[in-house]
FIFIMAR-952185 format. One record per residue: chain; x, y, z of N, C-alpha, C in turn. Coordinates in nm, 2 decimals, decimal comma. Example, Ala and Ser with C-alpha at 12.3 -4.5 7.8 and 13.67 -1.06 7.14 Angstrom:
<"A" <1,32 -0,57 0,78> <1,23 -0,45 0,78> <1,32 -0,33 0,78>>,
<"A" <1,28 -0,22 0,71> <1,37 -0,11 0,71> <1,29 0,00 0,79>>,
//
This chain:
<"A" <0,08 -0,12 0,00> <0,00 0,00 0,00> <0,09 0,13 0,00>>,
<"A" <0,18 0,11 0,06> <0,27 0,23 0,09> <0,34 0,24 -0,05>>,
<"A" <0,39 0,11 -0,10> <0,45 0,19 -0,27> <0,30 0,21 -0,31>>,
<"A" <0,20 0,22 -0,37> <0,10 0,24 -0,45> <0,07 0,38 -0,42>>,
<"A" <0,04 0,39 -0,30> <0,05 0,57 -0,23> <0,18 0,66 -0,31>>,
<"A" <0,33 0,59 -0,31> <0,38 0,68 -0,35> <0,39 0,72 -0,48>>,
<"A" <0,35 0,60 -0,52> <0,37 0,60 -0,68> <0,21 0,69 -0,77>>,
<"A" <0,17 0,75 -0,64> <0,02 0,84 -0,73> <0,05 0,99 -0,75>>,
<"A" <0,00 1,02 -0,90> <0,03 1,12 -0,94> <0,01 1,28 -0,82>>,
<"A" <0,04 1,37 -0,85> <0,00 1,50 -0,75> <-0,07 1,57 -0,86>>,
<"A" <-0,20 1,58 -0,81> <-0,27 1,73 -0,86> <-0,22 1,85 -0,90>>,
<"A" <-0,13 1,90 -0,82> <0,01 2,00 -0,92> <-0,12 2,13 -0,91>>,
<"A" <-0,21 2,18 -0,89> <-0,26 2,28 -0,89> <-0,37 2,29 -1,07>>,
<"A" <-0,37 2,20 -1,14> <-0,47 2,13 -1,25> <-0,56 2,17 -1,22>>,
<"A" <-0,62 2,25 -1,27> <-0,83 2,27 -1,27> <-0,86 2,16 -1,28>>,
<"A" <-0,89 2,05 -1,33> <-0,89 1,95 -1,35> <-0,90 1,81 -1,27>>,
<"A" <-0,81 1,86 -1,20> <-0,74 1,71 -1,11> <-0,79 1,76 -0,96>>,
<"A" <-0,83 1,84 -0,90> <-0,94 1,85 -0,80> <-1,05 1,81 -0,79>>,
<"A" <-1,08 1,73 -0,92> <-1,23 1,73 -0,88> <-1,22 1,57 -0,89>>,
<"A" <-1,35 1,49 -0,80> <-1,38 1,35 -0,79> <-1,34 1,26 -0,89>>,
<"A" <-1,37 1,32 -1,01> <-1,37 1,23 -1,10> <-1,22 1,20 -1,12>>,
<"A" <-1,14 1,29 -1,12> <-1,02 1,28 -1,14> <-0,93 1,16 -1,05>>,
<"A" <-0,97 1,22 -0,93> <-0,89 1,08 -0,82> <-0,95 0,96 -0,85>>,
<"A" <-1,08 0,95 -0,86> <-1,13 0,81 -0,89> <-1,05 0,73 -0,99>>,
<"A" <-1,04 0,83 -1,11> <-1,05 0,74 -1,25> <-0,82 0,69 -1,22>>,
<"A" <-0,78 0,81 -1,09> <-0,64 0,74 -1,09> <-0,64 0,61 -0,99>>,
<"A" <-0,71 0,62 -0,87> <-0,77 0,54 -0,83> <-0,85 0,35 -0,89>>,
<"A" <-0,93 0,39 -0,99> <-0,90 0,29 -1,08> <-0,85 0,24 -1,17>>,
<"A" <-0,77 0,29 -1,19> <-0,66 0,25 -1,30> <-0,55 0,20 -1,19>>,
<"A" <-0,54 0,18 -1,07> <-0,48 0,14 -0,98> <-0,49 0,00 -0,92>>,
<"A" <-0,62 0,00 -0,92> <-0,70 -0,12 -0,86> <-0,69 -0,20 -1,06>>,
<"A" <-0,71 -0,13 -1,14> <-0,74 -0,24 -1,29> <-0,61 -0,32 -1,27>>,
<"A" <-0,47 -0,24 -1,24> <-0,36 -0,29 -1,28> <-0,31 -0,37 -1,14>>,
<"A" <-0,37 -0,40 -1,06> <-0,34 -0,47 -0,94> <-0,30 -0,41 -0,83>>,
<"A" <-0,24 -0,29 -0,85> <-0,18 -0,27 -0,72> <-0,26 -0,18 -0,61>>,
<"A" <-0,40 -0,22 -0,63> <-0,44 -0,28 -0,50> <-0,55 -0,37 -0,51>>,
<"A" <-0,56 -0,45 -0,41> <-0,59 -0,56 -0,37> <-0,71 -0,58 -0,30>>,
<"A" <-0,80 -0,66 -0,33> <-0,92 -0,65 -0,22> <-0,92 -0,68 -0,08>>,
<"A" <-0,98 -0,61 -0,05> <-0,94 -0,63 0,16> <-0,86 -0,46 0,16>>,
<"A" <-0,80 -0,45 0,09> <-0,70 -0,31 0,11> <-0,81 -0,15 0,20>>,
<"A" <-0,73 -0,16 0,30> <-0,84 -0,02 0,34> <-0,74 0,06 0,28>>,
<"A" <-0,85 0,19 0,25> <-0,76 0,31 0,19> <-0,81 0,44 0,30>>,
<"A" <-0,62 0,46 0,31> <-0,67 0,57 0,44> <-0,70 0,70 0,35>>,
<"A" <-0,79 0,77 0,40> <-0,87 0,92 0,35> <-0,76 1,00 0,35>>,
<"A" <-0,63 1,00 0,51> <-0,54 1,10 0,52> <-0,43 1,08 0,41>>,
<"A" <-0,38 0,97 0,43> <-0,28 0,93 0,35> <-0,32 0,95 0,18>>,
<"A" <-0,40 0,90 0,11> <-0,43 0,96 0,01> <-0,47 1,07 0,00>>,
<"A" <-0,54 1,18 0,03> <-0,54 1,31 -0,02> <-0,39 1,41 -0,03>>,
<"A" <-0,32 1,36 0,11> <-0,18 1,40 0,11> <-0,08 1,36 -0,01>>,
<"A" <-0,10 1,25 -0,02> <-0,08 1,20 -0,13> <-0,07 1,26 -0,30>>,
<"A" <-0,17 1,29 -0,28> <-0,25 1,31 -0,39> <-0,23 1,49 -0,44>>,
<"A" <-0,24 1,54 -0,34> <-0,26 1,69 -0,31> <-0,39 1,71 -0,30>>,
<"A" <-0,52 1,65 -0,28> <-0,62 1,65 -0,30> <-0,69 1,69 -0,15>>,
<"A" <-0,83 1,72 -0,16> <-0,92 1,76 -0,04> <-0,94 1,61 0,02>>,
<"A" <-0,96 1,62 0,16> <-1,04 1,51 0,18> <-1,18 1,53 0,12>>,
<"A" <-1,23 1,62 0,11> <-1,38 1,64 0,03> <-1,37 1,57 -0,09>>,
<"A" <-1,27 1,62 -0,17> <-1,27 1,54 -0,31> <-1,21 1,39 -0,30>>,
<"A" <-1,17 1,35 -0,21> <-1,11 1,19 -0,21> <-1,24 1,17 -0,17>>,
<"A" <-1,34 1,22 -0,10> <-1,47 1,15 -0,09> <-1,56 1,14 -0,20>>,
<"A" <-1,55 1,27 -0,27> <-1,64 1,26 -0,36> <-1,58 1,13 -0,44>>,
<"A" <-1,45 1,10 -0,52> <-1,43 0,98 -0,55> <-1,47 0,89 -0,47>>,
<"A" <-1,44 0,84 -0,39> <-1,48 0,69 -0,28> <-1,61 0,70 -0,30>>,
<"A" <-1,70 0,78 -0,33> <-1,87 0,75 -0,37> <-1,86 0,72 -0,50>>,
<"A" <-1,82 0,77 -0,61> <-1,80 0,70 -0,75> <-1,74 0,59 -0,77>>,
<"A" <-1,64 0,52 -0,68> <-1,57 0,37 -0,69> <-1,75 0,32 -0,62>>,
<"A" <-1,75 0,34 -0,50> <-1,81 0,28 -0,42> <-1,97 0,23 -0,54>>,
<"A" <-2,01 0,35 -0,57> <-2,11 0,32 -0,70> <-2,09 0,20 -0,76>>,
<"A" <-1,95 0,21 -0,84> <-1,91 0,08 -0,91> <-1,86 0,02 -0,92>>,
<"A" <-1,90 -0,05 -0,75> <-1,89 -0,17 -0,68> <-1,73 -0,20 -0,67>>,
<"A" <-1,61 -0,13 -0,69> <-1,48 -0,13 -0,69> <-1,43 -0,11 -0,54>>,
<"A" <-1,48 -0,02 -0,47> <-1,47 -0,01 -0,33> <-1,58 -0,03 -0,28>>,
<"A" <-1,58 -0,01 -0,13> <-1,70 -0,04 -0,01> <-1,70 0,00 0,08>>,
<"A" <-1,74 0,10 0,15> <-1,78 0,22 0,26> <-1,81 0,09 0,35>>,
<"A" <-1,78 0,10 0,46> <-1,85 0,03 0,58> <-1,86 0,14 0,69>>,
<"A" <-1,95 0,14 0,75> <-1,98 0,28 0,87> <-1,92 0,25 0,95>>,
<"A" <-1,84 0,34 1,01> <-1,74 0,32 1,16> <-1,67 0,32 1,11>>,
<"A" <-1,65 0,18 1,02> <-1,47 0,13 0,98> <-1,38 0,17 0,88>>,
<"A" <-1,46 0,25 0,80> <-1,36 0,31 0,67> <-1,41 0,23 0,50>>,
<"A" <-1,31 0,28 0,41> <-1,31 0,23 0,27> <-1,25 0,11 0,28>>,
<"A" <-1,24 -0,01 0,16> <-1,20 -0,09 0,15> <-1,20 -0,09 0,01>>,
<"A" <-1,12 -0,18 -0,03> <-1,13 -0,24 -0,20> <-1,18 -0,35 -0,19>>,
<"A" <-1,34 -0,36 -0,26> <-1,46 -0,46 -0,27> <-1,40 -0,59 -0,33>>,
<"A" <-1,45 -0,73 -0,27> <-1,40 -0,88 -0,32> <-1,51 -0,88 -0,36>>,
<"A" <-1,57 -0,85 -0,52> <-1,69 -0,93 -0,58> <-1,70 -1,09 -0,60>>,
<"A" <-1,88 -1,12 -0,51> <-1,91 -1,22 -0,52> <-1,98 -1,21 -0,61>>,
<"A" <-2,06 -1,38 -0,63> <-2,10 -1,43 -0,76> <-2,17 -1,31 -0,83>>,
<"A" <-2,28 -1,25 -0,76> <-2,35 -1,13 -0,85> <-2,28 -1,06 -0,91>>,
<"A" <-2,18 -1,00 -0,87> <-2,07 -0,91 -0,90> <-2,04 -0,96 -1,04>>,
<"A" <-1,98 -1,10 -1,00> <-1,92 -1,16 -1,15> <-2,04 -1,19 -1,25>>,
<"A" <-2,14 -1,22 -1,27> <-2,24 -1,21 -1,35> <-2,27 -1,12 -1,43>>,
<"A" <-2,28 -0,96 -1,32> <-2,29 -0,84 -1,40> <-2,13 -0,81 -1,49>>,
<"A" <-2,09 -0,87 -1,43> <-1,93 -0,82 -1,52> <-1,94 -0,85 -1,68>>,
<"A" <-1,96 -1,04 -1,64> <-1,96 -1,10 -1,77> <-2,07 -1,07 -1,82>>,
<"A" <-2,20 -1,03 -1,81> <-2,35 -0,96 -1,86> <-2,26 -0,86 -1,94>>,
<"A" <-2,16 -0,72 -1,88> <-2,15 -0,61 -1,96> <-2,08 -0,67 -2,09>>,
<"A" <-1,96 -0,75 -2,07> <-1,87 -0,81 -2,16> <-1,91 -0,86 -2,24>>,
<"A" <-2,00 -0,99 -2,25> <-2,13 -1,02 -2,33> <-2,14 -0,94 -2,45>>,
<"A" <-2,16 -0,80 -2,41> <-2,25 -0,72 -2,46> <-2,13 -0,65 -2,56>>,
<"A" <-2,06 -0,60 -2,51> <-1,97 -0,49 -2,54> <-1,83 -0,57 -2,70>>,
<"A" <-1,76 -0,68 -2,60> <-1,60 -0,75 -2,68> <-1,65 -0,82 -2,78>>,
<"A" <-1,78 -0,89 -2,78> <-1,81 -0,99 -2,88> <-1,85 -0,86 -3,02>>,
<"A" <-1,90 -0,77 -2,94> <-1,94 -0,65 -3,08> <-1,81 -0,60 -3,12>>,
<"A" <-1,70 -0,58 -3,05> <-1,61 -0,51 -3,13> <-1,51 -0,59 -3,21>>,
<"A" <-1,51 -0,71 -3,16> <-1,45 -0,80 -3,24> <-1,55 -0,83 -3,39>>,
<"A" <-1,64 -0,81 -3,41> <-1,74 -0,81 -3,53> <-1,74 -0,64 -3,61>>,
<"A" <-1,71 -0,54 -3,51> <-1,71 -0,37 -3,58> <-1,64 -0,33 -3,59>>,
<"A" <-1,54 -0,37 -3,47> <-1,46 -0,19 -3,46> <-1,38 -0,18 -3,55>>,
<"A" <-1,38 -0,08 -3,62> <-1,34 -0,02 -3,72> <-1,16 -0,04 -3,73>>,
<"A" <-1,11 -0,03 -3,58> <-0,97 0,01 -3,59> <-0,88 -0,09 -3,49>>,
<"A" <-0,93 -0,19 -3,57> <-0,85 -0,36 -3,48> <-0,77 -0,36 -3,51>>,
<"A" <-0,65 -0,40 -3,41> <-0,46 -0,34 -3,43> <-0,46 -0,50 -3,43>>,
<"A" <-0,43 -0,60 -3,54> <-0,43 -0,75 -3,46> <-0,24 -0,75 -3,48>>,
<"A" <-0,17 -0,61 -3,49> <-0,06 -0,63 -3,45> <-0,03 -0,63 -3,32>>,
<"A" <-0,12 -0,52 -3,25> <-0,12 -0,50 -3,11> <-0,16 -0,62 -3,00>>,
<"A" <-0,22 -0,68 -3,09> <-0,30 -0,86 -3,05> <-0,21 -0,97 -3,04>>,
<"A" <-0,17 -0,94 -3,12> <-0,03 -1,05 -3,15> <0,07 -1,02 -3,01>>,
<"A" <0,10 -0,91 -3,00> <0,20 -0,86 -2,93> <0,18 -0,88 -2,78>>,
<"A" <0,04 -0,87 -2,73> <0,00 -0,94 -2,65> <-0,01 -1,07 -2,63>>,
<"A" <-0,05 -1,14 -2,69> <-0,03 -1,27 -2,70> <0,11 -1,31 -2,68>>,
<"A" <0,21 -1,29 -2,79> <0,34 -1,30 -2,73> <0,39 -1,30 -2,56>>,
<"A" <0,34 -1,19 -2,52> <0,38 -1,14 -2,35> <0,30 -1,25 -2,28>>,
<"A" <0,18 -1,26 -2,26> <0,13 -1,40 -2,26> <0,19 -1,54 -2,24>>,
<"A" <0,26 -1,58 -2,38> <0,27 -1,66 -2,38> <0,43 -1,69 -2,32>>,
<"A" <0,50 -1,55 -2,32> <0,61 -1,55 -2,21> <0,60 -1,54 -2,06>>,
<"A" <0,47 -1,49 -1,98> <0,47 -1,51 -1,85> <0,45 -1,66 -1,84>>,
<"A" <0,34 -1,72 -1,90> <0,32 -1,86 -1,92> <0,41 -1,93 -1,93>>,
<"A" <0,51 -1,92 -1,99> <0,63 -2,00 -1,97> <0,71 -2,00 -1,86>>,
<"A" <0,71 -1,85 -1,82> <0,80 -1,85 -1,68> <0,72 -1,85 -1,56>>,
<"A" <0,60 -1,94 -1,55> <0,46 -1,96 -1,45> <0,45 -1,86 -1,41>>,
<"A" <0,43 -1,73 -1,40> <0,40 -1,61 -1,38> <0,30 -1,55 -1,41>>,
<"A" <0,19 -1,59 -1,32> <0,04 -1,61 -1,28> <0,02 -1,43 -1,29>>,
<"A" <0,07 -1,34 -1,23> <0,04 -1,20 -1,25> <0,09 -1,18 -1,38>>,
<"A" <0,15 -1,19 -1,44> <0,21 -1,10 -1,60> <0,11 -1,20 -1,67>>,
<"A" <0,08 -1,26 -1,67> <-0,05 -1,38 -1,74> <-0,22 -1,27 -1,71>>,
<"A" <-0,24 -1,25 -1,58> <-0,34 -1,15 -1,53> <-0,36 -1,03 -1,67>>,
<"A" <-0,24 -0,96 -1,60> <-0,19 -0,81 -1,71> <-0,20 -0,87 -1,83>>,
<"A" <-0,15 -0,96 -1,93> <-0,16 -0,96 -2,06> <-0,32 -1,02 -2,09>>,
<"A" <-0,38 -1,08 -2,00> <-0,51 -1,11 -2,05> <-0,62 -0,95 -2,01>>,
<"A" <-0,55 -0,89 -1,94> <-0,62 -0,74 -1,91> <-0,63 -0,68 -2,06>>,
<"A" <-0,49 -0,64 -2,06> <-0,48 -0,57 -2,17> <-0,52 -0,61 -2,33>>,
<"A" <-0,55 -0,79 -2,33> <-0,60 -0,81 -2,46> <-0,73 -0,79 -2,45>>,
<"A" <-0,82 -0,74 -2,39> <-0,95 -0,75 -2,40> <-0,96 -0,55 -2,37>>,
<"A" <-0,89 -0,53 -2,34> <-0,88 -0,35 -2,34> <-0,88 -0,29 -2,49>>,
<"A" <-0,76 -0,42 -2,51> <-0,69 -0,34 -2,69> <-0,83 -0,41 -2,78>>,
<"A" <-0,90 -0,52 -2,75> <-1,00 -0,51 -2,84> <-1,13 -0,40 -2,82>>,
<"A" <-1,13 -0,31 -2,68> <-1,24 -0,23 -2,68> <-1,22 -0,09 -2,74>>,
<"A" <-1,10 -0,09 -2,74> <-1,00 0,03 -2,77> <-1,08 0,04 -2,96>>,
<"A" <-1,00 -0,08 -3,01> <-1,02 -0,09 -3,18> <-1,18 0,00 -3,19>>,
<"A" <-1,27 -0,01 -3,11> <-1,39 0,06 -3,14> <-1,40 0,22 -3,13>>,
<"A" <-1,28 0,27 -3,12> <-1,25 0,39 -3,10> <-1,38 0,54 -3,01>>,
<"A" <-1,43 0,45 -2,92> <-1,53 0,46 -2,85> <-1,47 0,54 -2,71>>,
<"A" <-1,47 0,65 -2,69> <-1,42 0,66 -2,56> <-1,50 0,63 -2,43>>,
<"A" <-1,62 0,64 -2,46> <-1,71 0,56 -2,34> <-1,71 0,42 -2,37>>,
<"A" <-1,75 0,41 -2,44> <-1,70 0,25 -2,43> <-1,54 0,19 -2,36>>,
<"A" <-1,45 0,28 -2,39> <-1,35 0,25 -2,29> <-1,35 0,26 -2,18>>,
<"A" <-1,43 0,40 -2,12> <-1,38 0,45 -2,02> <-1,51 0,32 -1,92>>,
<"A" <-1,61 0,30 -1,96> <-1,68 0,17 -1,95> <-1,62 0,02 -1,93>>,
<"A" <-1,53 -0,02 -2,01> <-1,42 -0,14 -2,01> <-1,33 -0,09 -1,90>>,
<"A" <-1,27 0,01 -1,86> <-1,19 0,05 -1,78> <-1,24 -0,01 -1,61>>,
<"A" <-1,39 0,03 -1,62> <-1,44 0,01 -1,51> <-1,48 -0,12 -1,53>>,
<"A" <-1,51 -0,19 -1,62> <-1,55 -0,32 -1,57> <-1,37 -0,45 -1,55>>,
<"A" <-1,30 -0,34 -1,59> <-1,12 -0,43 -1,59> <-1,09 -0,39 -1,44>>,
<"A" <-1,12 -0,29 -1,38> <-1,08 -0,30 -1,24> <-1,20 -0,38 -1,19>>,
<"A" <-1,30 -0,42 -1,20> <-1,40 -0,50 -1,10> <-1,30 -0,65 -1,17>>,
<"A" <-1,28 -0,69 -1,28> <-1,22 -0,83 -1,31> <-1,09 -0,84 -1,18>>,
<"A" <-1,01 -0,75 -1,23> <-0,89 -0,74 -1,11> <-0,89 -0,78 -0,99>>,
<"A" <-1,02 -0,76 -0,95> <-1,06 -0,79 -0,82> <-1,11 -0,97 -0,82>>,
<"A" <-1,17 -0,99 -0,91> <-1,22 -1,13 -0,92> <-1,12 -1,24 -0,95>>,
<"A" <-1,02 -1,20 -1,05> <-0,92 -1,28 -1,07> <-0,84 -1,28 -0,98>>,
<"A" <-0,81 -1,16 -0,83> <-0,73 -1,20 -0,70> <-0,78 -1,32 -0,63>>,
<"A" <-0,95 -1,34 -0,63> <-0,98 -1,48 -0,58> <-0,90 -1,63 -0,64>>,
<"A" <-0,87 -1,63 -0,81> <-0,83 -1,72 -0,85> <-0,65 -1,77 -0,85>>,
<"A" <-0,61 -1,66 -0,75> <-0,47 -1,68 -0,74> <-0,43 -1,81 -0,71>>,
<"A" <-0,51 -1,92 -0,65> <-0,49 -2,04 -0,60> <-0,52 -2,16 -0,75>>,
<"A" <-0,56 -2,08 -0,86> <-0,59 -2,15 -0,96> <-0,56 -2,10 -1,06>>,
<"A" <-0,43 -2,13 -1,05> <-0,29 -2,08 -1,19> <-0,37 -2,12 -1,33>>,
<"A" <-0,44 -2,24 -1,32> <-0,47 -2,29 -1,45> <-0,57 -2,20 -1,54>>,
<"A" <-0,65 -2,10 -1,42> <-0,75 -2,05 -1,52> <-0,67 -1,93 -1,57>>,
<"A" <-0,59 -1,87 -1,60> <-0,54 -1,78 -1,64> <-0,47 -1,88 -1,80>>,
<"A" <-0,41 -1,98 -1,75> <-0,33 -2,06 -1,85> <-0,38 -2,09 -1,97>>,
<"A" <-0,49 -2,16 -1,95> <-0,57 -2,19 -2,07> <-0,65 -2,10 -2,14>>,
<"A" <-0,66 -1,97 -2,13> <-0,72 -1,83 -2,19> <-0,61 -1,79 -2,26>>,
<"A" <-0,49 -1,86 -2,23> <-0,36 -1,75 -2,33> <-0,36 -1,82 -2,49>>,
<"A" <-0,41 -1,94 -2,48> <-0,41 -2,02 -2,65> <-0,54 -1,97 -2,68>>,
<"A" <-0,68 -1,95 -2,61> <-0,81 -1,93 -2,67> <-0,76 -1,80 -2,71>>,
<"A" <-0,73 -1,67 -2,62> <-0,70 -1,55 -2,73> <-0,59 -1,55 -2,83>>,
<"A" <-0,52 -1,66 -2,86> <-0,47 -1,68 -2,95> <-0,53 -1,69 -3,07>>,
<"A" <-0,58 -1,82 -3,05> <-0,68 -1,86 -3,15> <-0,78 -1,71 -3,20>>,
<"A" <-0,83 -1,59 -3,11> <-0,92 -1,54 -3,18> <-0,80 -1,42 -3,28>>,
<"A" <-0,70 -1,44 -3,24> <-0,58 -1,32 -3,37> <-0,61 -1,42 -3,45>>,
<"A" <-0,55 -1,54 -3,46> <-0,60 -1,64 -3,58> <-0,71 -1,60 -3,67>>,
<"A" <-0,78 -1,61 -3,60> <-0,97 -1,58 -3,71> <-0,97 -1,44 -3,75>>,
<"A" <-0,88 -1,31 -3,66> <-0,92 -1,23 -3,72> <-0,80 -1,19 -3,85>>,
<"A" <-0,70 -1,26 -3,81> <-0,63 -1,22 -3,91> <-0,64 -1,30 -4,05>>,
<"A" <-0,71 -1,37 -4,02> <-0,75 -1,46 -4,13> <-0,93 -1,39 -4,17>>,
<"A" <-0,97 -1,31 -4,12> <-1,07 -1,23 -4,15> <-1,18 -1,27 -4,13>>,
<"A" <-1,19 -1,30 -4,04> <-1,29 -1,44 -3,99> <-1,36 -1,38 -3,84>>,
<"A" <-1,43 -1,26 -3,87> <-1,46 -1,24 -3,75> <-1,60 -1,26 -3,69>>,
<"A" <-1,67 -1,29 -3,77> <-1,78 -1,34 -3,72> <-1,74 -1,48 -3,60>>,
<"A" <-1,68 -1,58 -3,69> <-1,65 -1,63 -3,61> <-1,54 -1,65 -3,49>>,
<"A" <-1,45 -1,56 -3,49> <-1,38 -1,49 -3,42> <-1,52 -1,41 -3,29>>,
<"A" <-1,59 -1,36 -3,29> <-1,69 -1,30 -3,24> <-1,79 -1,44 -3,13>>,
<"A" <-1,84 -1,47 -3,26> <-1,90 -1,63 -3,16> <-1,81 -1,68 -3,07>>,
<"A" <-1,68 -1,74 -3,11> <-1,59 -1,82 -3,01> <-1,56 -1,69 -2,89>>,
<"A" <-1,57 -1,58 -2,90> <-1,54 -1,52 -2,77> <-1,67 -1,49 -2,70>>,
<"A" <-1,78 -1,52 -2,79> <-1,90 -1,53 -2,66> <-1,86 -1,66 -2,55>>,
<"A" <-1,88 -1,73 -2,66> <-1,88 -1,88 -2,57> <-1,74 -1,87 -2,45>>,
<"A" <-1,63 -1,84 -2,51> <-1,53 -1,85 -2,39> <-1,51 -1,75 -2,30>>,
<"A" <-1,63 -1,63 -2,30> <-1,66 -1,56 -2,18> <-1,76 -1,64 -2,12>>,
<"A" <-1,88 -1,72 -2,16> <-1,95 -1,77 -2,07> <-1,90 -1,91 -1,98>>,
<"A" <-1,79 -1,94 -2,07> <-1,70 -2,03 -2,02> <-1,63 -1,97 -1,87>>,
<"A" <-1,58 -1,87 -1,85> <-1,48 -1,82 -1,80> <-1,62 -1,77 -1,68>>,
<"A" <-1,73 -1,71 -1,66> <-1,81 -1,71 -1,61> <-1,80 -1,77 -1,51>>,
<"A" <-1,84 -1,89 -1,59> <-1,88 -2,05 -1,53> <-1,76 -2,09 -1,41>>,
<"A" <-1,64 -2,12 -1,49> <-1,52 -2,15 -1,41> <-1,54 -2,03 -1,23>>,
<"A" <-1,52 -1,89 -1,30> <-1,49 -1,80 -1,18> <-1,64 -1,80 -1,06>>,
<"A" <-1,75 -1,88 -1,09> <-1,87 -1,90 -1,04> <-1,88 -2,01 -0,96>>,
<"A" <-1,81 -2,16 -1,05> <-1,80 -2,24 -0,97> <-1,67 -2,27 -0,85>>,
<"A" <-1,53 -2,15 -0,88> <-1,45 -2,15 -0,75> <-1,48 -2,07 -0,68>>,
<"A" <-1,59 -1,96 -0,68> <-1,64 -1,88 -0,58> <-1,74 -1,94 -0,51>>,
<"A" <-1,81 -2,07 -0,54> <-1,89 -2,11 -0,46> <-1,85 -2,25 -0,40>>,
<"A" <-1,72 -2,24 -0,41> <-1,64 -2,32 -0,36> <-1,57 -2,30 -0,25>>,
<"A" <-1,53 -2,17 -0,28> <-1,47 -2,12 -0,14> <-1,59 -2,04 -0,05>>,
<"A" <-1,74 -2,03 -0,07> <-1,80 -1,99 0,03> <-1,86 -2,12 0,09>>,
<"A" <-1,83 -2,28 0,02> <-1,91 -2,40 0,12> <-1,75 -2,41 0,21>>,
<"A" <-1,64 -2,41 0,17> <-1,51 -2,41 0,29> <-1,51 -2,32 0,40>>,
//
């Protein structure tokens, strides 16, 4: 917690960077990329100081995470970074559903060099069992496909549903394998698209999200009968 603190940008006196939205959105882009953790309390002093920020405005943020379900207000006890259960993960894969399988069929501006390149990093953590750099490259392949739709809400939308994943793939730390076998399935979809095949490039990533669902559904209800 203490490197994540140091490593946040300063407001610097920005019109801009005083207001909620601003700490939030550095805030989640913190929690997307792992470095923080669920269970993590976040002190109000320490981040605003941090930050250069009001405590008013670190609040106004912590009600915008809190909204979407990334952090958790408890009364008395402070913030926390939220461990989404099963509902959580439903609505996730509901938005995803909706959103990766269209852009792999539209977006206009699919980098499948940028895909590849990912894949590659992938398939170098996977070599060296490196369960977090496997995390980060399956983040970022499903970013760089929301990206290709050149949609800035739709990103800034993927953004927020990549930090609630972050949170759900810390549960699966104990199960190296589900990261593993996702690194050849987004392989296979550079395959279809580079071969221009995206329709079915589109279908195969419905199914291996409802796939992935399923898996993150059935070890969460595994660890709530233990």
């Amino acid at each position: 917690m203490n490197a994540m603190i140091s490593s946040l940008p300063l407001a610097e006196g920005s019109t801009h960077a005083h207001t909620g939205a601003w700490v939030a959105a550095v805030l989640r882009s913190r929690i997307a990329e792992g470095a923080l953790l669920p269970g993590a309390k976040l002190s109000e002093l320490a981040l605003s100081q941090a930050m250069g920020v009001s405590r008013n405005t670190l609040r106004e943020a912590f009600a915008v995470l809190d909204h979407e379900l990334v952090l958790t207000r408890i009364p008395n006890r402070g913030v926390y970074v939220s461990s989404p259960g099963p509902e959580g993960v439903r609505e996730i894969y509901a938005v995803r559903r909706m959103i990766e399988p269209a852009a792999v069929l539209w977006a206009p501006n699919l980098d499948v060099e940028a895909l590849s390149a990912v894949i590659g990093d992938a398939r170098a953590a996977l070599a060296e069992g490196d369960i977090a750099k496997m995390a980060d490259a399956n983040q970022c392949f499903h970013e760089e496909l929301v990206r290709a739709t050149g949609s800035r809400h739709l990103q800034e939308l993927m953004t927020k549903v990549l930090a609630q994943m972050r949170l759900v793939f810390h549960a699966m730390g104990d199960a190296p394998d589900f990261h593993s076998h996702y690194v050849e399935l987004n392989a296979g979809l550079v395959e279809l698209l580079v071969a221009g095949k995206r329709e079915e490039a589109s279908a195969q990533l419905r199914g291996y999200l409802d796939r992935a669902e399923a898996e993150l559904l059935a070890h969460l209800e595994v660890g709530e009968e233990e």
